[in-house]
C-alpha positions as CSV (number, residue, x, y, z in Angstrom):
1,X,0.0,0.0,0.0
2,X,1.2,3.7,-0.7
3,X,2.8,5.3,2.1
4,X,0.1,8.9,2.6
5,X,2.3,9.9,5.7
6,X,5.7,11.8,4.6
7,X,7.2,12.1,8.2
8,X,6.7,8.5,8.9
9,X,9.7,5.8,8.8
10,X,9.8,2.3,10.0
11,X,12.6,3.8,12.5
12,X,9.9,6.2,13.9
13,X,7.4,3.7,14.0
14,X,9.7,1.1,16.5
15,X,10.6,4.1,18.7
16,X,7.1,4.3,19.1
17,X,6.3,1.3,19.8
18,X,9.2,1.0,22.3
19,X,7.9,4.0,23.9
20,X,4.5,2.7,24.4
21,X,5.6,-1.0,25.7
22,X,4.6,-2.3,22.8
23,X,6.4,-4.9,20.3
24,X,4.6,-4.5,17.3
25,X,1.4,-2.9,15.4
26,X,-0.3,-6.3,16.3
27,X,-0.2,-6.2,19.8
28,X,-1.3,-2.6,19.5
29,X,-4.6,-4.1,18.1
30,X,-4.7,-7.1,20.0
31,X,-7.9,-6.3,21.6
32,X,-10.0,-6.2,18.3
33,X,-11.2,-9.7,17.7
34,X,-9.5,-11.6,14.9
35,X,-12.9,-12.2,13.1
36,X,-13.3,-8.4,12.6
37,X,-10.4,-7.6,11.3
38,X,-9.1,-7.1,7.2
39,X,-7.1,-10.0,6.2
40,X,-6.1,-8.2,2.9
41,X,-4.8,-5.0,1.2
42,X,-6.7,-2.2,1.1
43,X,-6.3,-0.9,-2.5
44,X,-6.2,2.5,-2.5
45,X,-4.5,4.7,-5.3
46,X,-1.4,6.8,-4.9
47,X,-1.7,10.3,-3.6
48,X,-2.5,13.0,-5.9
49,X,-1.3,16.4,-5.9
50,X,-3.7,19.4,-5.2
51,X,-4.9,20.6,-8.2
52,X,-5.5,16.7,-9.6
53,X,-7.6,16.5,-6.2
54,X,-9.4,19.0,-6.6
55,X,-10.9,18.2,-10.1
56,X,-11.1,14.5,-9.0
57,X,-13.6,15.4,-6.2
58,X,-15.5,18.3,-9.0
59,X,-16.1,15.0,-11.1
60,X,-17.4,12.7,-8.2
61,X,-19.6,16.0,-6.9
62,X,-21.0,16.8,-10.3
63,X,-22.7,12.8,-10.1
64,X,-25.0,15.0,-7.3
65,X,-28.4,16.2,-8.0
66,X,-28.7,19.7,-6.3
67,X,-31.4,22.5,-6.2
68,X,-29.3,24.5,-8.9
69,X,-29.3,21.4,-11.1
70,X,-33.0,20.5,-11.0
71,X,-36.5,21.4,-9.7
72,X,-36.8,20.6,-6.4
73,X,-40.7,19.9,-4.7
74,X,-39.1,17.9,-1.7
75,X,-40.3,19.7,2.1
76,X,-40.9,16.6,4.8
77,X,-39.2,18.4,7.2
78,X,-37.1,21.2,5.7
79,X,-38.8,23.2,3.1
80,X,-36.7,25.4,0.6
81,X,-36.9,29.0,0.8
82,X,-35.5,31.8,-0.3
83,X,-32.9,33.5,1.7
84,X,-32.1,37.5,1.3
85,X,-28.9,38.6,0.3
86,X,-28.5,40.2,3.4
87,X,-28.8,37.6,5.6
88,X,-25.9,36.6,4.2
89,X,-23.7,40.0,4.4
90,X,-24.6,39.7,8.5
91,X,-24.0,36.7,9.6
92,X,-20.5,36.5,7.4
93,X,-19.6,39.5,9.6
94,X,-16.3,38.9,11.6
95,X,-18.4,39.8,14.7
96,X,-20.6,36.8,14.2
97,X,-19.2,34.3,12.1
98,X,-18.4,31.5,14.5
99,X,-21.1,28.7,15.4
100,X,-19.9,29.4,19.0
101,X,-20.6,31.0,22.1
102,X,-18.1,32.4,23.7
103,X,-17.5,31.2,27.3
104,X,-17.4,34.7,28.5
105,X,-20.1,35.7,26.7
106,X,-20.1,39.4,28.2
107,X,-17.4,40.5,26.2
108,X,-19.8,39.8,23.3
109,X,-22.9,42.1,23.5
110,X,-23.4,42.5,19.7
111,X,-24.2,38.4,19.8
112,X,-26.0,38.6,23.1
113,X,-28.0,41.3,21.5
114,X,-28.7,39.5,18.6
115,X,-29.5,36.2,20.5
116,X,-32.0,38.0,22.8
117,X,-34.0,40.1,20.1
118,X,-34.0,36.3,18.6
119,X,-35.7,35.1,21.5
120,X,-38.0,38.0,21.6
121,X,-39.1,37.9,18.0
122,X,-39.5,33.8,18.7
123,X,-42.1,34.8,21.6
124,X,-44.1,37.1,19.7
125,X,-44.0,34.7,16.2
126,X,-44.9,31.6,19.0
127,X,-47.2,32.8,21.5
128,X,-45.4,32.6,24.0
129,X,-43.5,34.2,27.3
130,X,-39.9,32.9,27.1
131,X,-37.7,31.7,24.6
132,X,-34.1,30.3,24.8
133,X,-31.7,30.9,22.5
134,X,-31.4,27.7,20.6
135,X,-31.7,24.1,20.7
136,X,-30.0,21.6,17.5
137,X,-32.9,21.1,15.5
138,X,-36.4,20.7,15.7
139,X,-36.3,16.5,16.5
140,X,-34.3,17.7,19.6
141,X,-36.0,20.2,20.5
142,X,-39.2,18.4,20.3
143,X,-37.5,15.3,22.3
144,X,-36.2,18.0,25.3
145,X,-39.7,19.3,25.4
146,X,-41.4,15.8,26.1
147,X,-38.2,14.9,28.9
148,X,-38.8,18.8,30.6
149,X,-42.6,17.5,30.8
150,X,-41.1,14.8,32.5
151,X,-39.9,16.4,35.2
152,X,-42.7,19.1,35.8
153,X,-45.3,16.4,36.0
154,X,-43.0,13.2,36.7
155,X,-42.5,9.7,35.4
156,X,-45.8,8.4,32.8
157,X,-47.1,8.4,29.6
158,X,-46.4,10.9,26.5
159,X,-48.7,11.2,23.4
160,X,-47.4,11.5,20.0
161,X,-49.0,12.2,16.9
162,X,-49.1,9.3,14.5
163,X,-49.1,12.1,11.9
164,X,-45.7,13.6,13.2
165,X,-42.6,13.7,11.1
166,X,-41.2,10.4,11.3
167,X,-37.3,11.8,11.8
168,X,-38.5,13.4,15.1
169,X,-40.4,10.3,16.3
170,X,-37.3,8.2,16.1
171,X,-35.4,11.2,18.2
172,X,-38.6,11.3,20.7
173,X,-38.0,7.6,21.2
174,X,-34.0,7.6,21.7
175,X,-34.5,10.1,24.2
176,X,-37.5,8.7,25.8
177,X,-37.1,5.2,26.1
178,X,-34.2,5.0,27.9
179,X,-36.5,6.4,30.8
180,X,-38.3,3.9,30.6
181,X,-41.3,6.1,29.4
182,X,-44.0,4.4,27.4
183,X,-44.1,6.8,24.1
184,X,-47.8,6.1,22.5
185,X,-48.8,7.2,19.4
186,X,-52.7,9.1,18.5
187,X,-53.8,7.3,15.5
188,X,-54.7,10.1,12.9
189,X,-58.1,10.0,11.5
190,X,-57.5,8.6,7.4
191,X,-60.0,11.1,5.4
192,X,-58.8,13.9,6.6
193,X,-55.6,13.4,8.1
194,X,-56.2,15.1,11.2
195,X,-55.6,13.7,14.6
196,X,-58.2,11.5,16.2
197,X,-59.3,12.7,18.6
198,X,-61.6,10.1,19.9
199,X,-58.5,8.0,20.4
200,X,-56.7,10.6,22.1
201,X,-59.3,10.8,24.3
202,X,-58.7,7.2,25.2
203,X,-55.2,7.4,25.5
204,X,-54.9,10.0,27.7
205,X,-55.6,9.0,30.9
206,X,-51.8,9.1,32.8
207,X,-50.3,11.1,30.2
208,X,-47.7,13.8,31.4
209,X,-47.6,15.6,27.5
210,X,-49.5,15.3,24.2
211,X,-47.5,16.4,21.6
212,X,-48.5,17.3,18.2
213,X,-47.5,19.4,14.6
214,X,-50.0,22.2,13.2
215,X,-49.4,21.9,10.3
216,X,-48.8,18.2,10.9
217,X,-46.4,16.0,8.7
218,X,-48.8,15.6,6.0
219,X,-48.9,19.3,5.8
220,X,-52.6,19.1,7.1
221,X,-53.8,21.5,9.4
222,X,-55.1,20.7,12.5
223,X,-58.7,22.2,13.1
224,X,-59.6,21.3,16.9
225,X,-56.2,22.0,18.2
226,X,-58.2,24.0,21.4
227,X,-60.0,21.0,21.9
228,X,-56.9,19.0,22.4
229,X,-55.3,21.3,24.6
230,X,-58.3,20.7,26.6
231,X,-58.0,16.8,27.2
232,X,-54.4,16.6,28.1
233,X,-55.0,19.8,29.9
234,X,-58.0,18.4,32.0
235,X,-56.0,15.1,32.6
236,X,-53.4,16.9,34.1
237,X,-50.7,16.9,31.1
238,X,-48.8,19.3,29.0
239,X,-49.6,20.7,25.4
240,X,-46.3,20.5,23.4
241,X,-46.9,22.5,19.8
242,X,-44.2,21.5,16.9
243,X,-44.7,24.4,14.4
244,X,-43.4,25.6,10.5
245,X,-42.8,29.0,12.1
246,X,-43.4,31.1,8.7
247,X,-47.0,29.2,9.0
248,X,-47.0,31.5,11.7
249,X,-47.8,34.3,9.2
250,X,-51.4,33.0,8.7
251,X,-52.0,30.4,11.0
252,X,-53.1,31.2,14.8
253,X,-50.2,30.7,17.1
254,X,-50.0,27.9,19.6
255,X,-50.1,30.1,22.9
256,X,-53.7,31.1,21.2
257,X,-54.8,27.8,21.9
258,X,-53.4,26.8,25.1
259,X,-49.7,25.4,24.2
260,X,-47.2,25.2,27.1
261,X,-44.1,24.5,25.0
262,X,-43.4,25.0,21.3
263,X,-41.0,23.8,19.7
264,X,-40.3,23.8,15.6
265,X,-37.3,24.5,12.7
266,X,-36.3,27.3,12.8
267,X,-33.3,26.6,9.7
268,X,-36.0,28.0,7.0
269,X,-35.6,31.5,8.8
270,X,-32.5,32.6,6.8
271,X,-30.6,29.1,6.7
272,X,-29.6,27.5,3.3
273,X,-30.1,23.8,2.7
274,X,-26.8,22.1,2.5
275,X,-27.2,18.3,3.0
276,X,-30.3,18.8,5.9
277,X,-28.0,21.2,8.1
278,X,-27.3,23.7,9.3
279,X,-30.3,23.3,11.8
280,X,-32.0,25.5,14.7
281,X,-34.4,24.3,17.0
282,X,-37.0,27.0,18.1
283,X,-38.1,26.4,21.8
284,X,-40.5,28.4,23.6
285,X,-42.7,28.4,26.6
286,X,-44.9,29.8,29.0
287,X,-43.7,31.9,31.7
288,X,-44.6,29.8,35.0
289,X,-41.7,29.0,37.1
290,X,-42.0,25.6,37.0
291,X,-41.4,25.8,33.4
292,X,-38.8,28.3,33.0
293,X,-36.6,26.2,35.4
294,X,-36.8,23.4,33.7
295,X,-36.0,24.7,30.2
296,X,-33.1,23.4,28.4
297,X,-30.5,25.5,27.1
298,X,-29.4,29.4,27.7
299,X,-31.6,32.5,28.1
300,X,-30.3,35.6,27.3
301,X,-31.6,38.7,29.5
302,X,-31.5,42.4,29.4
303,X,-30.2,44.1,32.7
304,X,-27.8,47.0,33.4
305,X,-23.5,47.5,33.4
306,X,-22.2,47.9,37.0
307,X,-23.1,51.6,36.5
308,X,-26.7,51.4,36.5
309,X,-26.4,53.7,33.1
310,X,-25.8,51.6,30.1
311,X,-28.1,48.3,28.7
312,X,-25.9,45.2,28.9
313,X,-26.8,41.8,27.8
314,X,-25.9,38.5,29.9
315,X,-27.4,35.0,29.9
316,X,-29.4,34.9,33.3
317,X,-29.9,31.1,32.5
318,X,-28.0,28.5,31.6
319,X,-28.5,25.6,33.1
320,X,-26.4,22.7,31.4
321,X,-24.2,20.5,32.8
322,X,-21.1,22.5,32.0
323,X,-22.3,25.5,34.4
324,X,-23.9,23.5,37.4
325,X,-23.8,19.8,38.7
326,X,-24.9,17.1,36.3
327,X,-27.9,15.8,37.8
328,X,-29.2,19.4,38.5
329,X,-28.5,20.1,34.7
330,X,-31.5,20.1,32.3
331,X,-29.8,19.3,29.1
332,X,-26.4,18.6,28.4
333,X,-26.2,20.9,25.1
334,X,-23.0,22.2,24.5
335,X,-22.1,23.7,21.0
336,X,-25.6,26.0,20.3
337,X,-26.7,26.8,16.7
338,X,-25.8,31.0,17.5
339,X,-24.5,31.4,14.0
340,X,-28.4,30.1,12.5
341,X,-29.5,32.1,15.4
342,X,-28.1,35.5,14.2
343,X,-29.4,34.8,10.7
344,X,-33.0,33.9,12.0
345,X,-33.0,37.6,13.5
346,X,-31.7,39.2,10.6
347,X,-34.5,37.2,8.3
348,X,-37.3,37.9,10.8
349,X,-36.3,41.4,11.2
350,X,-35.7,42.0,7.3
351,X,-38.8,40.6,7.0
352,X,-40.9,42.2,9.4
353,X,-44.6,41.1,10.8
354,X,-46.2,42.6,8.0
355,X,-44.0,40.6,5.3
356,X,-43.9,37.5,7.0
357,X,-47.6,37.5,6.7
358,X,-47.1,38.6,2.8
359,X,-44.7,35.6,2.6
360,X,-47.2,32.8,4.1
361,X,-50.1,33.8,2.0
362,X,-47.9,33.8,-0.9
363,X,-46.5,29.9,-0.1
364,X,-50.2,29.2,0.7
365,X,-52.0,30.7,-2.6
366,X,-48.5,28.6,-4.6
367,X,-49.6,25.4,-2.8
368,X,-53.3,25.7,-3.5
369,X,-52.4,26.8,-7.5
370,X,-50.2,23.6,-7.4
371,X,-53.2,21.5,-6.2
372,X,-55.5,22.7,-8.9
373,X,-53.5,22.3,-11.6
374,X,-52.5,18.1,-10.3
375,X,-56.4,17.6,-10.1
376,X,-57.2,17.3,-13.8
377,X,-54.6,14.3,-14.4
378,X,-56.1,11.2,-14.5
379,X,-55.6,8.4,-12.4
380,X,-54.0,11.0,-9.5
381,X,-55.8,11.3,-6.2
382,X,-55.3,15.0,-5.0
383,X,-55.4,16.4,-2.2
384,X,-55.1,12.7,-0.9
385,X,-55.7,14.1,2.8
386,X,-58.9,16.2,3.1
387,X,-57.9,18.5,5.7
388,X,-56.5,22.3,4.7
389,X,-53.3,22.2,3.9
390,X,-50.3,25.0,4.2
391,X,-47.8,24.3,1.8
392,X,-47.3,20.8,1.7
393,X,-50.2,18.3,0.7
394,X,-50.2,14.8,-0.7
395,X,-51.2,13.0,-3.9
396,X,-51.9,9.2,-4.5
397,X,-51.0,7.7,-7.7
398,X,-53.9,5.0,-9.0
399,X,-52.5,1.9,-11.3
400,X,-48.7,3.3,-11.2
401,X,-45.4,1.9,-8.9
402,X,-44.7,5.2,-7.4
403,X,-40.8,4.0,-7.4
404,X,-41.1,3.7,-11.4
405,X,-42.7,7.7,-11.4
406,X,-40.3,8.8,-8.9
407,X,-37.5,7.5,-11.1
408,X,-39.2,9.0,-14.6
409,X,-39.4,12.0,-13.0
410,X,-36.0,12.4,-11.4
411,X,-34.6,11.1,-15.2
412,X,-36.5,14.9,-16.0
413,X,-34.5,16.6,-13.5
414,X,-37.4,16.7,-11.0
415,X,-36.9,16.0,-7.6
416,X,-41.3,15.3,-7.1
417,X,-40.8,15.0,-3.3
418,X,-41.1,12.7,-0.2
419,X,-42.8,8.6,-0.7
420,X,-44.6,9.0,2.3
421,X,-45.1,5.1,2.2
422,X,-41.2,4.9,3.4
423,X,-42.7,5.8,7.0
424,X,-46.3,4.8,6.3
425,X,-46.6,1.5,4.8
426,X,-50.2,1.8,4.6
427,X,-50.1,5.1,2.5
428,X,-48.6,3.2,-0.5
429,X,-48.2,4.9,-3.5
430,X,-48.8,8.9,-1.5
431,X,-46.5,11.7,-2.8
432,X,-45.6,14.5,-0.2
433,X,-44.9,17.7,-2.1
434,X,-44.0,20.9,-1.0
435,X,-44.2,24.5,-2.8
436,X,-43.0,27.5,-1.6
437,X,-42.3,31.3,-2.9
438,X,-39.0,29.7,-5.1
439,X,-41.4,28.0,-7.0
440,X,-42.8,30.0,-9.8
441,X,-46.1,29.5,-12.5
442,X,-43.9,28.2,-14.7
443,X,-41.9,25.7,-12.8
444,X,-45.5,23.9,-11.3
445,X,-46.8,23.7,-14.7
446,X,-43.3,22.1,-15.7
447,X,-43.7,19.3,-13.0
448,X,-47.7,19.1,-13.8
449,X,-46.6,18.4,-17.8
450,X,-44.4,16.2,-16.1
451,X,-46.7,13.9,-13.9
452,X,-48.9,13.9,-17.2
453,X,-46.5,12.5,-19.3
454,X,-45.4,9.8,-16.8
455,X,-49.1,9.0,-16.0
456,X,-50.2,8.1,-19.7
């Protein structure tokens, strides 16, 4: 094999060894069982000098399909959206280009400022009285909401959505189980794709949380959300709200109808897709105590400098296991998504109330357009789910392998979006699609033509 390493020798190699007490590379991995290990060569090529590197890996990245290459209707999760160009010029500023905060993070008031307007722009957009300044993503978020449940109402049962995003379950799970929790899931009713809520009313009983998504994976709306505030509420449990924050523009917000947490993704505010990530989880709640001390991750406050004079910044919570002892700690976050954080503000405040509302009934009217047009093809089942819809809404294909129009389509450069039977065996052949403000007139009536031709 080629020797990749320029300072290394066999003479280096047995002073090593010597060093460590150890007679040869063997020994070293003697603990590895034998059945485990290669028995041959690995072939790999010789190295390659920079510039032949760098057009080996162009040629290996130009085999990619990305949202510059093709026309992209994919959301299940992370919807594409347009980010300003000034987003951009901020968060590339010196002053806040790291993904870190900074362990003294008083010398920093420019980011504490930032992070703080963040959290009050997240409590107005939510509903809410507090916010903190960042969790990973919205699977986490929604997972650290169901555990701080846990220990405001103690050990029992948390309520899931059947109709949640299927990523977040798994995370809900991982982070549950281990507990030893029982996580159940609310069946969701199959005409309109709304939660049941006759069987959440007879899964309740016990339950420390409900949790639920408005608009839910399906991109259905939920209608009687109040209502099921209301049973968890009267059996004692908490109302956790997973949200598409620019639905937020038209769609009542959770503290309207009696959420205690809210969680939700907060990436589409300012963040560019680049292989899922970077990610922001929003998390919000109300302002009771018992809450508040139980809220993962840091809380940035407003107060004074020692002179009483001038408006300082400081995080008057944070507690993680690196600030106080590890069984007092309510998460164990470490590295928070600040950079995402800063850009959120800047895309909120670029925005405004006024055009964030502008910008929802814009994806709305796009989606609905997109729905229209899909309902004259024969043989397609549209809106599949009967319940309103945001931007995201299904469409079942009748007599056709939804692999094979998957594939014809992607061969057209169209990426149609999420096979909803991957998570949901008994939603076989259901497309999840997703338009938003990128897509124009003439790229849904490309994708329509598109679905036609495939169809015949």
């Amino acid at each position: 094999m080629a020797n990749f390493y320029k300072n290394y020798s066999r003479e280096k190699l047995e002073k090593v060894l010597e060093k460590i007490g150890v007679k040869d590379v063997e020994e070293l991995y003697s603990d590895i069982p034998d059945e485990v290990k290669l028995k041959r060569e690995i072939s790999i090529p010789s190295p390659l000098t920079e510039k032949d590197l760098e057009f080996y890996l162009k040629s290996v990245l130009e085999k990619n399909m990305s949202y510059d290459d093709a026309l992209v209707f994919l959301g299940a999760g992370l919807p594409p959206h347009y980010v300003p160009a000034a987003v951009d010029e901020i968060v590339s500023r010196s002053e806040f280009y790291t993904a870190y905060t900074p362990y003294q993070p008083e010398i920093s008031q420019g980011m504490l400022q930032a992070l703080f307007e963040y959290q009050s722009m997240i409590c107005d957009l939510t509903g809410m009285d507090v916010a903190n300044s960042s969790m990973y993503d919205w699977a986490t978020a929604a997972a650290e909401a169901l555990r701080m449940a846990l220990r405001v109402k103690g050990r029992g049962r948390i309520l899931v959505g059947e109709n949640v995003g299927p990523e977040r379950k798994n995370v809900i799970r991982t982070y549950l189980e281990p507990l030893e929790c029982e996580v159940l899931e609310v069946k969701f009713d199959d005409e309109s794709g709304r939660l049941d809520l006759e069987d959440l009313k007879g899964k309740a009983q016990n339950a420390r949380a409900l949790y639920v998504e408005n608009p839910n994976f399906f991109g259905v709306i939920e209608k009687d959300v109040r209502g099921m505030a209301d049973i968890i509420h009267e059996r004692g449990g908490l109302f956790v709200v997973g949200v598409d924050p620019i639905s937020l523009g038209i769609i009542r917000p959770p503290g309207d109808y009696g959420a205690d947490i809210v969680v939700g993704e907060g990436q589409i505010l300012g963040g560019w897709l680049n292989f899922g990530g970077p990610s922001l989880g929003i998390f919000a709640c109300k302002g009771e105590a018992s809450l508040v001390r139980q809220m993962p991750g840091r809380i940035i406050g407003m107060t004074t400098d020692l002179s009483g004079e001038r408006r300082a910044f400081t995080m008057v919570l944070q507690t993680r296991e690196q600030h106080i002892r590890r069984e007092q700690a309510t998460s164990n976050i470490c590295t928070n998504e600040a950079l995402m954080t800063v850009a959120a503000t800047a895309y909120l405040s670029i925005l405004g109330s006024s055009g964030l509302r502008r910008l929802a009934i814009e994806v709305f009217e796009r989606a609905h357009y997109a729905c229209e047009r899909f309902k004259g093809i024969d043989n397609v089942v549209v809106p599949y789910f009967s319940g309103e819809f945001f931007q995201e809404f299904t469409l079942k294909f009748v007599g056709k392998d939804l692999k094979e129009i998957f594939r014809r389509l992607l061969e057209k450069r169209i990426i149609s979006g999420f096979m909803v039977e991957k998570c949901f065996p008994k939603l076989e052949n259901v497309l999840l699609s997703c338009f938003t403000e990128i897509h124009s007139v003439e790229d849904i009536e490309r994708f329509v033509e598109a679905v036609k031709e495939v169809m015949v």
